[in-house]
C-alpha positions in Angstrom: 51.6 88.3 377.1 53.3 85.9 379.7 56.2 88.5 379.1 54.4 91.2 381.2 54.8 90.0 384.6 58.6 89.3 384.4 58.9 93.0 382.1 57.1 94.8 385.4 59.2 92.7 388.4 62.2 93.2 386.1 60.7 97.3 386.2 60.2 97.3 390.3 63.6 96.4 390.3 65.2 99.0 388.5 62.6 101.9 389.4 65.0 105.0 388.6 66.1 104.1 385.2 62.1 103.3 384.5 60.9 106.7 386.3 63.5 108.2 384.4 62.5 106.9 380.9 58.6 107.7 381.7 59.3 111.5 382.7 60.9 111.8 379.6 58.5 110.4 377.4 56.0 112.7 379.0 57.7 116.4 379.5 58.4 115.1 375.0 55.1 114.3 375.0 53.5 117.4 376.4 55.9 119.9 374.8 55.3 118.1 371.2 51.3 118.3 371.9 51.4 121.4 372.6 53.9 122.7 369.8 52.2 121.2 367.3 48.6 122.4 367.9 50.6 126.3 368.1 52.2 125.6 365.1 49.3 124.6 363.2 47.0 127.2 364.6 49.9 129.5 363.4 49.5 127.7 359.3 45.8 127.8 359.8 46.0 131.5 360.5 48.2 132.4 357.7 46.2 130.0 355.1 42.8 131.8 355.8 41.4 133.4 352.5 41.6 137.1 352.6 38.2 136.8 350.1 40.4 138.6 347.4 41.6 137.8 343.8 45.5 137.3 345.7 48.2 136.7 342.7 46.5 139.4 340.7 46.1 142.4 342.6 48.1 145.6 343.4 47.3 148.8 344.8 49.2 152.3 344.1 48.6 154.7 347.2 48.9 158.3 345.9 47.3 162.0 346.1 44.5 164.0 344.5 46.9 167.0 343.9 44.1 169.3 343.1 41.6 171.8 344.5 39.0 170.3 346.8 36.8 171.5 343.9 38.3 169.5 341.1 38.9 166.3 342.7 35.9 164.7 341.7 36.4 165.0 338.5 40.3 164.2 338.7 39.1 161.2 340.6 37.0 159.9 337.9 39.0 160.6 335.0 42.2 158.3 337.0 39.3 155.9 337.2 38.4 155.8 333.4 42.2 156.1 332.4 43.0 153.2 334.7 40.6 150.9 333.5 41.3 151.6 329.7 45.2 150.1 330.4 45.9 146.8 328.5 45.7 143.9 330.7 43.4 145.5 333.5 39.9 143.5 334.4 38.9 146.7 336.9 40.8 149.3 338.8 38.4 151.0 341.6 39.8 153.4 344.5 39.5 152.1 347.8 39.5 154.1 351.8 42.1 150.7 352.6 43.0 147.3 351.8 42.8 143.9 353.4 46.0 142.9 355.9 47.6 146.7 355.5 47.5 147.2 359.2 46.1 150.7 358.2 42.0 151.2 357.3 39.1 151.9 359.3 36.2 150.3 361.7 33.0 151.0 362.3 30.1 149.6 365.0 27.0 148.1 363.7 24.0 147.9 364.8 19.9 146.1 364.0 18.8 148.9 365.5 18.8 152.8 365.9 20.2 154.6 368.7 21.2 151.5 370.3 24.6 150.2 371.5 26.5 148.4 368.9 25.9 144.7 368.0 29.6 144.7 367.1 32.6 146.1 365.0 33.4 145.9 361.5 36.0 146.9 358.8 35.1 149.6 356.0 35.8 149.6 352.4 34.3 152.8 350.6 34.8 153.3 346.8 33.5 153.0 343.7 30.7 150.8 342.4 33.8 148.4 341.1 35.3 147.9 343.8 33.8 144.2 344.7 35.0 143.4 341.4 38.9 144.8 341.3 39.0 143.0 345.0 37.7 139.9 343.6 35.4 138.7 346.3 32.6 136.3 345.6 29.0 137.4 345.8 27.0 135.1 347.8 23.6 136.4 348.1 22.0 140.2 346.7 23.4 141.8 343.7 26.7 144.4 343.4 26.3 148.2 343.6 24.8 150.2 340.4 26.2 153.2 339.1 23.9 155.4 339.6 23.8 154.5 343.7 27.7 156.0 343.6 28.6 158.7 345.7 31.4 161.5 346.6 32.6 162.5 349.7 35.7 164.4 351.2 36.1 162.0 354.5 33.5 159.6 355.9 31.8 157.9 352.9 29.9 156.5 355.7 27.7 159.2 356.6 26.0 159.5 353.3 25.9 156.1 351.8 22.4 154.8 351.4 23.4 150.8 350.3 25.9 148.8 351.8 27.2 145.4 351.0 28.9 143.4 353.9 31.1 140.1 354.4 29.0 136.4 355.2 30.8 136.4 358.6 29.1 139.6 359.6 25.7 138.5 358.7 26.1 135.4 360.7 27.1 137.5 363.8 23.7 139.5 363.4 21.8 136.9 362.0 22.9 133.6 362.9 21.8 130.5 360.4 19.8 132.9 358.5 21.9 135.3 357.7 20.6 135.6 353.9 17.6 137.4 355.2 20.5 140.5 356.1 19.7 141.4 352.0 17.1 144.1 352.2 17.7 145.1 355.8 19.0 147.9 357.2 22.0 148.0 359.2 23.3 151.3 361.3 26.7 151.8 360.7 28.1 154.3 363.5 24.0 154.7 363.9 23.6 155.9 360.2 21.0 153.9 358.4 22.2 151.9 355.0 20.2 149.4 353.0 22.1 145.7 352.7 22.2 145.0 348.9 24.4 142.1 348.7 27.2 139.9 351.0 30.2 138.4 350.0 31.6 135.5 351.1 35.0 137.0 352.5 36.6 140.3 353.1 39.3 140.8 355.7 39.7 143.8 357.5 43.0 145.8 357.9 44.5 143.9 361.0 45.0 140.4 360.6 45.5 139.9 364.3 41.4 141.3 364.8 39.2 139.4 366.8 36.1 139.8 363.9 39.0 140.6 361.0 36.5 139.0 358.6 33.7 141.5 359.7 33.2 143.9 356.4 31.1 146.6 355.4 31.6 147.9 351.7 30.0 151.2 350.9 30.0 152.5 347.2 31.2 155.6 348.5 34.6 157.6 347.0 36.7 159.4 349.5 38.7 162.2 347.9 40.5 163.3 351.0 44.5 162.8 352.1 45.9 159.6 350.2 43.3 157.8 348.0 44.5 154.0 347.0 43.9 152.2 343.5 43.1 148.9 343.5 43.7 147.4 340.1 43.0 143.1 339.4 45.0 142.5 336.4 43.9 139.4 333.8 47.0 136.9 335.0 49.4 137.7 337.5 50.6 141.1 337.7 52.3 141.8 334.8 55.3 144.5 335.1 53.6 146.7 332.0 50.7 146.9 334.1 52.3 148.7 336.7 55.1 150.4 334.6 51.8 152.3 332.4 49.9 152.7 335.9 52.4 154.8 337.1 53.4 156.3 334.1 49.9 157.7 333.8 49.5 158.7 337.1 52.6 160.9 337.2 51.2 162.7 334.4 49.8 165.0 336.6 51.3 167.8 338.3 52.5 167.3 341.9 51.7 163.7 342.0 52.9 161.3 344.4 53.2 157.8 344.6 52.8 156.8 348.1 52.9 153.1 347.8 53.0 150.4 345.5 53.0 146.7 346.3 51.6 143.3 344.9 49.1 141.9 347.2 50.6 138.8 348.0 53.9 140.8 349.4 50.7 142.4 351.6 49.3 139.6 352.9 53.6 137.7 353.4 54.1 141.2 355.5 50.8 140.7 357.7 51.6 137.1 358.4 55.2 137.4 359.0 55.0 137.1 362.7 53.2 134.0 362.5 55.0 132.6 359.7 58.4 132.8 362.2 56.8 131.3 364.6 55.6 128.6 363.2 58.9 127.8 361.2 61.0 128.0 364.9 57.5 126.1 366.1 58.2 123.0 363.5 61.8 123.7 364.3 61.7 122.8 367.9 59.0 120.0 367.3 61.7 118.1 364.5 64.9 119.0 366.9 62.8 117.2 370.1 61.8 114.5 367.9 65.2 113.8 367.1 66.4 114.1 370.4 64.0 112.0 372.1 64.7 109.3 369.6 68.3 109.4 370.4 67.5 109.6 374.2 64.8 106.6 373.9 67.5 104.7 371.8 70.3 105.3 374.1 68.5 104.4 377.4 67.3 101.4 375.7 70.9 100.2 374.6 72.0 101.0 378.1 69.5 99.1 379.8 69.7 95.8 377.1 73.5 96.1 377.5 73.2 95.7 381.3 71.1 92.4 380.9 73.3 90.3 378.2 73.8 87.6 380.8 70.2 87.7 381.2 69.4 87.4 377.3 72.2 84.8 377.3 70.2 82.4 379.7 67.1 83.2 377.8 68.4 82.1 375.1 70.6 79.0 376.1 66.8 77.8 377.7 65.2 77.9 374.4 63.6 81.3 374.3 63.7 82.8 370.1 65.4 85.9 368.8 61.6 86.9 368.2 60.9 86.6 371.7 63.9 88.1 372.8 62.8 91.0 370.8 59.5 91.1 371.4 60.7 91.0 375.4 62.2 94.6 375.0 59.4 95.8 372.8 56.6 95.0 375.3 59.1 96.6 378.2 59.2 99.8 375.8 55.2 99.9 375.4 55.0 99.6 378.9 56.7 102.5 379.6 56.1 104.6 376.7 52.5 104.2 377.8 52.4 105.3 381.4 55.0 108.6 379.9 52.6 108.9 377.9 49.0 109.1 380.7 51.5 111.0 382.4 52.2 113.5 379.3 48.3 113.7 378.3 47.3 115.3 381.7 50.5 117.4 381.5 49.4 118.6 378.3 45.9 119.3 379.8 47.3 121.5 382.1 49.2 123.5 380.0 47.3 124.1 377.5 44.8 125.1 379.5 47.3 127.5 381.4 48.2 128.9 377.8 44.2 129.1 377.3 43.8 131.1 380.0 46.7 133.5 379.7 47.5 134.1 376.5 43.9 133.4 375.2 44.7 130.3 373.1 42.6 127.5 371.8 43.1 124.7 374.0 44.4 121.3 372.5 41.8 119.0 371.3 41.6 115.6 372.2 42.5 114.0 368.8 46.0 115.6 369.3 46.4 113.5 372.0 45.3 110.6 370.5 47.5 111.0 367.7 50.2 112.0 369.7 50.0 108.8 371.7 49.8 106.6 368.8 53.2 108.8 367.0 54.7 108.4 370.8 54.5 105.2 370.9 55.8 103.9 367.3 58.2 106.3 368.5 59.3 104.2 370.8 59.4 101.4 368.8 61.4 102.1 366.3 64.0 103.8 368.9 64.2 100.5 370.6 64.0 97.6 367.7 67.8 97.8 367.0 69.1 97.7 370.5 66.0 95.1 371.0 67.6 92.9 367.5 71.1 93.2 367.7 70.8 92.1 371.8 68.9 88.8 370.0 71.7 88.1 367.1 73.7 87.5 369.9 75.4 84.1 370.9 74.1 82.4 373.8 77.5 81.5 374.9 78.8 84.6 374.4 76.0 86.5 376.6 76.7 84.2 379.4 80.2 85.5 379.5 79.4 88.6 379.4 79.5 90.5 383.1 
């Protein structure tokens, strides 16, 4: 290290050009921090499991075209004819689906006649309905036949059993919320039974607060549009959908709504974020590129401006290695107080983005992997300036004004 005392009086000297190089590694430094920790967030957001069987699901939103009388029984007989197609594991009817941006919430409550605990999203259908979404049972058993019900709107209000997602438990029940199987919830203060929980159901809106809040009721709505949800055996096979709807518009007056794979669902829900983190990763590769350039550039300039002093160094003895090593040191130096400099920056920010916009803020092992990516950075930006300022002659350099 006897390098470091020349490398800061050689600094002190030139203070602008080193001010200079510092604010620029920390405004890259705090904009990088913070761009990746948004454009992460934004992946993390989009990779979260929606709890259902994805690449093998598809829902057809259509009408009961019917008298309110008949549509039970119309209801059931889609329901028997659907599940009899080749290449169908289940096909249930369902109030909504997961990541629509169209379904329904409800309050729960512990109690009775008490304010809400919190919200949730409501699934009402048939008794196979868990198994045509696909989710996973965790703890209790799945609905029984015989505890299925009919309703015109509101399954809600005369369901009995419910079954509800791990995530709500946990809100109610904290570590224990197993024990949630064989109590009863009030959902919008009317009484059901918890049979069972899954481990994930998303709501409707994937931008909810509590989207992976679920109630599931085995409760068939035969009001407005009623949507089929069928899981298929591998993928969704065109057949499946082509006999679907041929056997649907069988029926007089029916019409098809809807129809869409889940996966193009769940792409539609997340496009936003998607975007955003695409321009996010975008931006983060274009400032990489460009601070790289810049770091490279200022470090030619200010080798190029001290030839005569490499020349010296060299004509007393000093190595190519140290030579390099010389600029190296100089760029650590400075890459290091950018980058104290960026960290509180980044501090700031993010906690100015925390507070308005209601982000997470940046935890601390971005910074310390941003430091450590900042600084090899640095290096690698500066080594050829640093090695080609070394190849050269001594008697050369010392010519060189």
């Amino acid at each position: 290290m006897k390098d470091f005392l020349p490398i800061l009086k050689s600094l002190k000297s030139n203070y602008i050009a080193a001010l200079l190089f510092i604010t620029q590694v920390a405004i890259t430094f705090t904009i990088l921090v913070n761009a990746i920790f948004l454009a992460l967030e934004k992946r993390e957001v989009i990779s979260r499991p929606s709890g259902l069987d994805e690449h093998n699901i598809f829902y057809v939103a259509t009408n009961l075209p019917v008298k309110d009388a008949e549509k039970k029984a119309l209801l059931e007989q889609d329901l028997l004819r659907l599940n009899a197609i080749n290449g169908v594991t289940s096909a249930a009817v369902s109030t909504g689906l997961p990541l629509t941006g169209w379904g329904r919430l409800v309050e729960v409550a512990t109690k009775p006649d008490t304010k809400y605990d919190t919200f949730s999203g409501y699934y009402g259908g048939d008794a196979q309905l868990v198994k045509s979404f696909g989710v996973e049972l965790i703890a209790g058993r799945h609905f029984k036949k015989e505890e299925e019900l009919t309703a015109r709107v509101d399954g809600y209000k005369i369901a009995s059993e419910a079954m509800v997602t791990k995530a709500l438990a946990k809100s109610l029940f904290d570590e224990n919320w197993e024990q949630i199987v064989g109590q009863t919830l009030y959902i919008n203060n009317k009484p059901q039974r918890i049979v069972g929980v899954v481990k994930t159901l998303q709501s409707a809106w994937p931008s909810w607060v509590v989207v992976e809040h679920g109630v599931i009721s085995a409760v068939k709505e035969t009001d407005g549009i009623v949507n089929f949800v069928i899981r298929t055996e591998s993928g969704v096979p065109t057949s499946v959908v082509d006999q679907t709807l041929s056997y649907l518009m069988e029926t007089h007056g029916r019409k098809i709504d809807k129809v869409e794979m889940f996966t193009d669902v769940k792409a539609r829900a997340y496009s936003a974020e998607n975007a955003a983190s695409k321009t996010l990763l975008g931006v983060i590769a274009g400032l990489l590129l460009v601070t790289t350039l810049g770091i490279y550039g200022q470090s030619r300039y200010g080798i190029v401006k001290r030839f005569k002093l490499i020349g010296i160094r060299r004509a007393m003895g000093a190595s190519k290695g140290e030579i390099i090593r010389y600029f190296m040191l100089e760029n650590v130096i400075l890459t290091c107080l950018g980058v104290i400099l960026g960290i509180i920056s980044a501090i700031v920010l993010s906690v100015a983005f925390s507070n308005v916009f209601e982000l997470g803020t940046v935890p601390m092992s971005y910074m310390i992997y941003g430091s450590v990516c900042t600084l090899l950075l640095g290096q690698v930006a500066v080594f050829y300036p640093a090695f080609r300022a070394a190849q050269l002659p001594p008697a050369v350099a010392t010519r060189i004004v």
